[in-house]
PATI-963535 format. One record per residue: residue in one letter; x, y, z of N, C-alpha, C, O in turn. Coordinates in nm, 4 decimals, decimal comma, padded with zeros to 6 digits. Layout:
BEGIN
<site rest="A" n_px="X" n_py="Y" n_pz="Z" ca_px="X" ca_py="Y" ca_pz="Z" c_px="X" c_py="Y" c_pz="Z" o_px="X" o_py="Y" o_pz="Z"/>
...
This chain:
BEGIN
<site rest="X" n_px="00,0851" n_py="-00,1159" n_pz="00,0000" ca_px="00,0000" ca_py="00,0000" ca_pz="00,0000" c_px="00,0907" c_py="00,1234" c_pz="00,0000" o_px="00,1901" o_py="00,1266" o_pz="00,0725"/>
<site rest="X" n_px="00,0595" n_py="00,2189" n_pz="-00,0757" ca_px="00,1496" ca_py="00,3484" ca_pz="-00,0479" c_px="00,0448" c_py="00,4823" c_pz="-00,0997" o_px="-00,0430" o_py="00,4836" o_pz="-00,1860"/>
<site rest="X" n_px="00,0795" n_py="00,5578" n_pz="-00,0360" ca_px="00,0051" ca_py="00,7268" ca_pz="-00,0312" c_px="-00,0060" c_py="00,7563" c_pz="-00,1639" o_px="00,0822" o_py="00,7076" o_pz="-00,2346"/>
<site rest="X" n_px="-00,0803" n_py="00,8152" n_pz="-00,2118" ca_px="-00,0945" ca_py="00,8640" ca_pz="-00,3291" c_px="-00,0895" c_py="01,0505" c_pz="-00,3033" o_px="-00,0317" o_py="01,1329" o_pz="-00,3742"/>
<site rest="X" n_px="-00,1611" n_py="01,0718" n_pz="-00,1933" ca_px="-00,1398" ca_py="01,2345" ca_pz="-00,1312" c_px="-00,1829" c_py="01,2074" c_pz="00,0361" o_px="-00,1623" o_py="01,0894" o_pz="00,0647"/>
<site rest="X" n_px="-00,2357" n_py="01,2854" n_pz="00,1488" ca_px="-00,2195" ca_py="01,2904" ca_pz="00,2474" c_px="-00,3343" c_py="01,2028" c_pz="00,2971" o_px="-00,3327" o_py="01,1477" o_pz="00,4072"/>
<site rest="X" n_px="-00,4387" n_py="01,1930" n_pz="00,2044" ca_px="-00,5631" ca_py="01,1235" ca_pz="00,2540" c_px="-00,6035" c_py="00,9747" c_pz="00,1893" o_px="-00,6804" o_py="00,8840" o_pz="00,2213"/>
<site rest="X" n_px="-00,5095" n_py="00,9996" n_pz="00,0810" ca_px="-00,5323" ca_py="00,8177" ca_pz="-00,0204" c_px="-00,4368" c_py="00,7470" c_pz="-00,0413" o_px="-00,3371" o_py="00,7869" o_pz="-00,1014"/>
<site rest="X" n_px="-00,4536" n_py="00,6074" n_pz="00,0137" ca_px="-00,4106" ca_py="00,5019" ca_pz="-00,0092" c_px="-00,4083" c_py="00,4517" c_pz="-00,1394" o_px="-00,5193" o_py="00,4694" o_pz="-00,1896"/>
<site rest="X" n_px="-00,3148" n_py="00,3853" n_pz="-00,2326" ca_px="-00,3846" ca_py="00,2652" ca_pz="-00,3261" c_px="-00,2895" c_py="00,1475" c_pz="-00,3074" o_px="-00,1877" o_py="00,1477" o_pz="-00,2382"/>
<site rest="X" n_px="-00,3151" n_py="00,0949" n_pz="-00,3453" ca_px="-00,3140" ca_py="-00,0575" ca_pz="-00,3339" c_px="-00,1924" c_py="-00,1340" c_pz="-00,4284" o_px="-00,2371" o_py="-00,1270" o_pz="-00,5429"/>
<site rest="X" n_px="-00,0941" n_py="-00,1855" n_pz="-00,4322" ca_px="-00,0263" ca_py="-00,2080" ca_pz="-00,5167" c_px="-00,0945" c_py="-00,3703" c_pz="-00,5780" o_px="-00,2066" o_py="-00,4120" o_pz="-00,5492"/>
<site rest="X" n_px="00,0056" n_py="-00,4411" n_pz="-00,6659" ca_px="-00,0708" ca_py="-00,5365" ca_pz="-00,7224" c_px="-00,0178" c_py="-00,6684" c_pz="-00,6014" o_px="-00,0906" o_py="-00,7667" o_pz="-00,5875"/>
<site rest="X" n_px="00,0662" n_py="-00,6601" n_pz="-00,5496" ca_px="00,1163" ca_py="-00,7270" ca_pz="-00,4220" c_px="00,0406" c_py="-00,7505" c_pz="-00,3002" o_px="00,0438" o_py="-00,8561" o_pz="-00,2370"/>
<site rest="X" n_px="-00,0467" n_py="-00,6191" n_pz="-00,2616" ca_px="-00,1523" ca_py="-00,6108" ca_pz="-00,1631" c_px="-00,2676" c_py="-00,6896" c_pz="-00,2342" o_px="-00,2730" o_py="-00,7980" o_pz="-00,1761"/>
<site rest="X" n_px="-00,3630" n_py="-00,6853" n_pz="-00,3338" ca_px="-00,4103" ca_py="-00,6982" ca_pz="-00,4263" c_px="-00,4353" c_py="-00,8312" c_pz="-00,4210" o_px="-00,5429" o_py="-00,8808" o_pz="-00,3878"/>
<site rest="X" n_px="-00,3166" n_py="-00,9022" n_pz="-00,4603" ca_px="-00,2928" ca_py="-01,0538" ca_pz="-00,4974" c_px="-00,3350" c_py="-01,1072" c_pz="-00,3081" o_px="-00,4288" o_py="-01,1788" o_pz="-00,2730"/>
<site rest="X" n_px="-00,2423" n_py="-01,0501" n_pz="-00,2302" ca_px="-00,2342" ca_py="-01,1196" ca_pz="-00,0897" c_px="-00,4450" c_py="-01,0970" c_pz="-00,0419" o_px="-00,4992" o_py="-01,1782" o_pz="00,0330"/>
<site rest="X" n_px="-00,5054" n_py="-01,0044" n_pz="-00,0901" ca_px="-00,5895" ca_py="-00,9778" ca_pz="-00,0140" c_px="-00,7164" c_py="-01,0892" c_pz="-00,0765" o_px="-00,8138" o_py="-01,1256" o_pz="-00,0107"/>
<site rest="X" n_px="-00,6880" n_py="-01,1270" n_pz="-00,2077" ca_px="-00,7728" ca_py="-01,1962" ca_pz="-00,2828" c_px="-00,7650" c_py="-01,3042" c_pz="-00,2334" o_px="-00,8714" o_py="-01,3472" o_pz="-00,1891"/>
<site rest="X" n_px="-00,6147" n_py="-01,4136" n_pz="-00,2155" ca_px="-00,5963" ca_py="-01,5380" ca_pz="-00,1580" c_px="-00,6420" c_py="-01,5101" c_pz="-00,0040" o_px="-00,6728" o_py="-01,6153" o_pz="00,0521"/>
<site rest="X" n_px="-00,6484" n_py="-01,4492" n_pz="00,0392" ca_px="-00,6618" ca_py="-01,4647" ca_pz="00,1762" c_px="-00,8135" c_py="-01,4689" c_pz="00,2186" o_px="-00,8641" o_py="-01,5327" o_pz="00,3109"/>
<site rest="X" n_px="-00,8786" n_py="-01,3766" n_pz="00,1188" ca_px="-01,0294" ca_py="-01,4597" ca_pz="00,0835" c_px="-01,0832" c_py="-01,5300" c_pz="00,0449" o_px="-01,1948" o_py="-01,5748" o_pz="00,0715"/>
<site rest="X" n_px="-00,9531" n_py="-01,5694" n_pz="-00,0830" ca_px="-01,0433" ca_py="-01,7341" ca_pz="-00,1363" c_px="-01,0538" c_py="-01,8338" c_pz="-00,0451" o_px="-01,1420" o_py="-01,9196" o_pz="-00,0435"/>
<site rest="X" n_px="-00,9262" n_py="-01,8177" n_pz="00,0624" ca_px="-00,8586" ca_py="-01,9568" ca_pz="00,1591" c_px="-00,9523" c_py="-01,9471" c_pz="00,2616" o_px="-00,9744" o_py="-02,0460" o_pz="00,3316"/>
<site rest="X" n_px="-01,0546" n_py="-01,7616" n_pz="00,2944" ca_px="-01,1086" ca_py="-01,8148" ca_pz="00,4269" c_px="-01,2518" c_py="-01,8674" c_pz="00,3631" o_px="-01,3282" o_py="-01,9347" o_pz="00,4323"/>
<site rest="X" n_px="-01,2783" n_py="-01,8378" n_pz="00,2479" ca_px="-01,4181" ca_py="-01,8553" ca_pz="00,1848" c_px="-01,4306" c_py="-02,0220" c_pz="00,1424" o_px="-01,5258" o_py="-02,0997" o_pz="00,1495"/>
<site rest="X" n_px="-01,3301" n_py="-02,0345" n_pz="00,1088" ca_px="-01,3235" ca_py="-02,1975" ca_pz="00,0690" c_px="-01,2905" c_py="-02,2999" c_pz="00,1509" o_px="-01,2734" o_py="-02,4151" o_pz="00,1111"/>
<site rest="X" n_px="-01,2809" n_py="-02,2649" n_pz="00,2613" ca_px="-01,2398" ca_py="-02,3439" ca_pz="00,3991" c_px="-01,1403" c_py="-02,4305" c_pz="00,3651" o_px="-01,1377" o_py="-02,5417" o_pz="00,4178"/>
<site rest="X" n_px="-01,0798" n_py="-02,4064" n_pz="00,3065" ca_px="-00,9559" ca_py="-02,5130" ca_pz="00,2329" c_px="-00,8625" c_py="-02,5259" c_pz="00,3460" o_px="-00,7492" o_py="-02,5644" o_pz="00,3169"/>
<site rest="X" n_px="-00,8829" n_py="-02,5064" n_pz="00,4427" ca_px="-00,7470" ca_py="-02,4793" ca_pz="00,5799" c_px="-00,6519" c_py="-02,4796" c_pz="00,5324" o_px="-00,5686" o_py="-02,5580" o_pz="00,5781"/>
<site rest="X" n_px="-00,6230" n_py="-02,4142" n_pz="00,4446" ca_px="-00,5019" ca_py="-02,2866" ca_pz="00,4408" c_px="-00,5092" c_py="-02,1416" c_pz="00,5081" o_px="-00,4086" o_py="-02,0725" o_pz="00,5239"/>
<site rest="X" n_px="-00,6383" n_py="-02,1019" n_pz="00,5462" ca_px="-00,6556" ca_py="-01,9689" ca_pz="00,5682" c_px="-00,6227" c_py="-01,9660" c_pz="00,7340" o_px="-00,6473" o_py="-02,0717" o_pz="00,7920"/>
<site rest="X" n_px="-00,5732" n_py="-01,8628" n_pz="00,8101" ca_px="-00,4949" ca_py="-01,8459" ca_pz="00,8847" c_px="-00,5341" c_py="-01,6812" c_pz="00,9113" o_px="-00,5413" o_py="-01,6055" o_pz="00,8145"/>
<site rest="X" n_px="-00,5598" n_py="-01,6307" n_pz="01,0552" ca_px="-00,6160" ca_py="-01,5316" ca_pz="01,1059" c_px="-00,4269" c_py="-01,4509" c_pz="01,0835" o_px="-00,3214" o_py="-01,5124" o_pz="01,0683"/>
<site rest="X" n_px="-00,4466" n_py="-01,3208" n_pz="01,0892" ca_px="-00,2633" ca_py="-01,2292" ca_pz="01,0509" c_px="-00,3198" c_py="-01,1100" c_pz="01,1252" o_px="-00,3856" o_py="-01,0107" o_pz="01,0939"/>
<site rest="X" n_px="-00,2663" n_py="-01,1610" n_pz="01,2389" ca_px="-00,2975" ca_py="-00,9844" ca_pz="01,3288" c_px="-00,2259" c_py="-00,8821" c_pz="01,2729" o_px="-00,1077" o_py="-00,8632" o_pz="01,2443"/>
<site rest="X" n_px="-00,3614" n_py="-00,8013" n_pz="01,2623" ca_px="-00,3422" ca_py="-00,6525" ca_pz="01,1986" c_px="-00,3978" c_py="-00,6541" c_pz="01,0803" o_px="-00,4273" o_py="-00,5416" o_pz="01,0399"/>
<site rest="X" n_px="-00,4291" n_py="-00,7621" n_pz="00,9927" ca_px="-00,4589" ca_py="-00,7579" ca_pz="00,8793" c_px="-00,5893" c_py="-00,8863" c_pz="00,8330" o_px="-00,6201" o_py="-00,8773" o_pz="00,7141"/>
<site rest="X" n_px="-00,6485" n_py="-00,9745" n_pz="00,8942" ca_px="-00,7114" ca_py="-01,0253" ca_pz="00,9352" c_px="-00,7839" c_py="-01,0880" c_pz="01,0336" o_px="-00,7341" o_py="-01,0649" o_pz="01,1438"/>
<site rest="X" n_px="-00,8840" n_py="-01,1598" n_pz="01,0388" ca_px="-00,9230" ca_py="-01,2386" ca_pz="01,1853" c_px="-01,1249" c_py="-01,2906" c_pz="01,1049" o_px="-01,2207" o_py="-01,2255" o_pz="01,0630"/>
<site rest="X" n_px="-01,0998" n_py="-01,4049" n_pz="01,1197" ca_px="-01,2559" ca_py="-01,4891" ca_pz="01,1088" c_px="-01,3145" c_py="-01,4955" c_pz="01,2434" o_px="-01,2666" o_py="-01,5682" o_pz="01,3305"/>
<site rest="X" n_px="-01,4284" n_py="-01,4125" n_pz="01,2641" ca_px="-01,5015" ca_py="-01,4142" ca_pz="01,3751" c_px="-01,6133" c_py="-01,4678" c_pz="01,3292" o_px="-01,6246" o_py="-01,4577" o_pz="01,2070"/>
<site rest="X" n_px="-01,7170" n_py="-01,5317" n_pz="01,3945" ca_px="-01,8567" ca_py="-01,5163" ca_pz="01,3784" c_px="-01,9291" c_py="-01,3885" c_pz="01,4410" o_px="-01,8780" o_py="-01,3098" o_pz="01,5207"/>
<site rest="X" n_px="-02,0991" n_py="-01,3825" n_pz="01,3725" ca_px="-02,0973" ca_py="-01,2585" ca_pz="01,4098" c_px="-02,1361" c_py="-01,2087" c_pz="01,5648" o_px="-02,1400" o_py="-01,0872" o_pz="01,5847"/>
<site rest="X" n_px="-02,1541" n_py="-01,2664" n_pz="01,6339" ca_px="-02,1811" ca_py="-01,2767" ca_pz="01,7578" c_px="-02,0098" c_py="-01,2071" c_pz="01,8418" o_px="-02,0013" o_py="-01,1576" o_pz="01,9542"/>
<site rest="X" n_px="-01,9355" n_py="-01,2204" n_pz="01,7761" ca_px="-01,8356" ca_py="-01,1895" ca_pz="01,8457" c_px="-01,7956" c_py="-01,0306" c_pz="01,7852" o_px="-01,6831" o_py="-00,9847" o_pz="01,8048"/>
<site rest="X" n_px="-01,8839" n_py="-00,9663" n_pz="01,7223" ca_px="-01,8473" ca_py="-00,8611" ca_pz="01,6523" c_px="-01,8956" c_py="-00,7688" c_pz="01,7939" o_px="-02,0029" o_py="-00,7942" o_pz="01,8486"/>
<site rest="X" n_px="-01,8090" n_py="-00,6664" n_pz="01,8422" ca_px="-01,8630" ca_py="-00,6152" ca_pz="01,9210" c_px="-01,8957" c_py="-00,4747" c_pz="01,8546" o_px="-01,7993" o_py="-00,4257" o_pz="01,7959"/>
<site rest="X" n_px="-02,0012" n_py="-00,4080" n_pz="01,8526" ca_px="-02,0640" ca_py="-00,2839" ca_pz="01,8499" c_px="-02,1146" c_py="-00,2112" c_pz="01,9575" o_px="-02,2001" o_py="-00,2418" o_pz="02,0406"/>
<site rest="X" n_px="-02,0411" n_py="-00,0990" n_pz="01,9415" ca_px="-02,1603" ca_py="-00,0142" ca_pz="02,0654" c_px="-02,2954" c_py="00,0173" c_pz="02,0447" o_px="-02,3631" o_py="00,0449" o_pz="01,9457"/>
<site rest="X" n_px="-02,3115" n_py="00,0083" n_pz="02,1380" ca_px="-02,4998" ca_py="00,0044" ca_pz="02,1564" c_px="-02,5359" c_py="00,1375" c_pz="02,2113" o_px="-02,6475" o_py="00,1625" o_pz="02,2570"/>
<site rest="X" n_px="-02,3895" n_py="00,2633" n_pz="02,2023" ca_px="-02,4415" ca_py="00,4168" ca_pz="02,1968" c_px="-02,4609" c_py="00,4587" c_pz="02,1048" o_px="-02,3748" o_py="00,4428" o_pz="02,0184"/>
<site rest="X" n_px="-02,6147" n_py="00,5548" n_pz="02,0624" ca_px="-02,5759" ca_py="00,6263" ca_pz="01,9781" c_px="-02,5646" c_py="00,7798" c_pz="01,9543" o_px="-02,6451" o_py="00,8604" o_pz="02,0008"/>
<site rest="X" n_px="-02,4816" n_py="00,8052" n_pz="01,8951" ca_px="-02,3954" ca_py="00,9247" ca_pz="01,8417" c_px="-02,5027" c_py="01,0188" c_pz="01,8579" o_px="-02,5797" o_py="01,0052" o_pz="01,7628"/>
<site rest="X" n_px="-02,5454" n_py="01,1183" n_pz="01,9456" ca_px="-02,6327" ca_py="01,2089" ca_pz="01,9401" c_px="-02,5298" c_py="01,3527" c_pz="01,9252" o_px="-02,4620" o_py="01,3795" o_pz="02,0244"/>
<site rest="X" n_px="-02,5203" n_py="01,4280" n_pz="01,8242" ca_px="-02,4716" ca_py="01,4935" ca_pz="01,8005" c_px="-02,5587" c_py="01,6168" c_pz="01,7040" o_px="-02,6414" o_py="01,5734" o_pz="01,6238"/>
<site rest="X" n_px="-02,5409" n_py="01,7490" n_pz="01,7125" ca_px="-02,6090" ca_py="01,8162" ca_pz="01,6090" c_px="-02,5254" c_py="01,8454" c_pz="01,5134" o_px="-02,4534" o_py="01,9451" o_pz="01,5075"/>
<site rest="X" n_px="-02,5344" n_py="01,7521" n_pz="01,4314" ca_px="-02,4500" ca_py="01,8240" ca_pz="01,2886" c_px="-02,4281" c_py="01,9271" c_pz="01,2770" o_px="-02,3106" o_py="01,9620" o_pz="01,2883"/>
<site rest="X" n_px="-02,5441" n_py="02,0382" n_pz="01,2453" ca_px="-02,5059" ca_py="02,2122" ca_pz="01,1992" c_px="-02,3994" c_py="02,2488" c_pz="01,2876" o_px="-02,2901" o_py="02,2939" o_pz="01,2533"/>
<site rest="X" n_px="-02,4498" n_py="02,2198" n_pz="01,4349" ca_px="-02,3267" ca_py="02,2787" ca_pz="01,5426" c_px="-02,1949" c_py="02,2587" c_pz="01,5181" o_px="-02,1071" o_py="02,3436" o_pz="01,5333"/>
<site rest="X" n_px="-02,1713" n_py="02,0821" n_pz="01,4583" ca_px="-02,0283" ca_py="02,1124" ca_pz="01,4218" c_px="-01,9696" c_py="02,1339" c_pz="01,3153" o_px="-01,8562" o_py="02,1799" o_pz="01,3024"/>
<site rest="X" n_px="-02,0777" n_py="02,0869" n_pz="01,1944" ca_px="-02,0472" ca_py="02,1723" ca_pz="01,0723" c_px="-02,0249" c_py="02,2930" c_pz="01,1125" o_px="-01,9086" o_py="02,3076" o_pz="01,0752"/>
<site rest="X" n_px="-02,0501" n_py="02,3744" n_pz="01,1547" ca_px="-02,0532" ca_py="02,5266" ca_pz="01,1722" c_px="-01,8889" c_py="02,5709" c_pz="01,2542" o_px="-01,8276" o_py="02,6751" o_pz="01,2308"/>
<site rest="X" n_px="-01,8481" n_py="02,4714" n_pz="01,3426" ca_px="-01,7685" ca_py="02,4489" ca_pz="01,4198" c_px="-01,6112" c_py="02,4201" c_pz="01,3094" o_px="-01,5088" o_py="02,4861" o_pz="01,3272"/>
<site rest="X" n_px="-01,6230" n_py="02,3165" n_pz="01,2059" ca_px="-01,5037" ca_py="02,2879" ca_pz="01,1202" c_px="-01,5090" c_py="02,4036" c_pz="01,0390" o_px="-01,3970" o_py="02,4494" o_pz="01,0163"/>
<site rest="X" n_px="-01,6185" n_py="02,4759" n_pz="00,9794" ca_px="-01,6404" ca_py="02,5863" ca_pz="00,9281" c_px="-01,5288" c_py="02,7330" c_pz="00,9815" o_px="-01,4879" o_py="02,8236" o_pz="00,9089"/>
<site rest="X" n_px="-01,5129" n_py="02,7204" n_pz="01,0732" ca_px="-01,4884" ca_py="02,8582" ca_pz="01,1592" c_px="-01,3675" c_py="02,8015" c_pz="01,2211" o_px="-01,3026" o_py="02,8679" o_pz="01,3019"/>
């Protein structure tokens, strides 16, 4: 992966290739596929944790706020 300017990533054909096998291997259960901290992990969804707050915020206020 490398910067393209301060806010975009792209992808080289190296990332690309690794990110495709690493889905075929977890999609095809072929046990080759293998969890790579930092860059993968097979959870079910029960283990997905989400917060159960939600974001009450007034937009205009902080639009108005990055504005100024």
């Amino acid at each position: 992966m490398y910067l393209i300017n301060r806010r975009t990533k792209d992808f080289t054909e190296a990332d690309i290739v690794k990110i495709t096998e690493t889905y075929h291997h977890w999609h095809d259960k072929d046990d080759q596929y293998e969890d790579i901290p930092g860059f993968c992990k097979s959870v079910s969804l029960d283990e997905i944790d989400l917060p159960e707050d939600e974001d009450d915020f007034d937009f205009a206020e902080r639009f108005g706020k990055l504005k100024g």
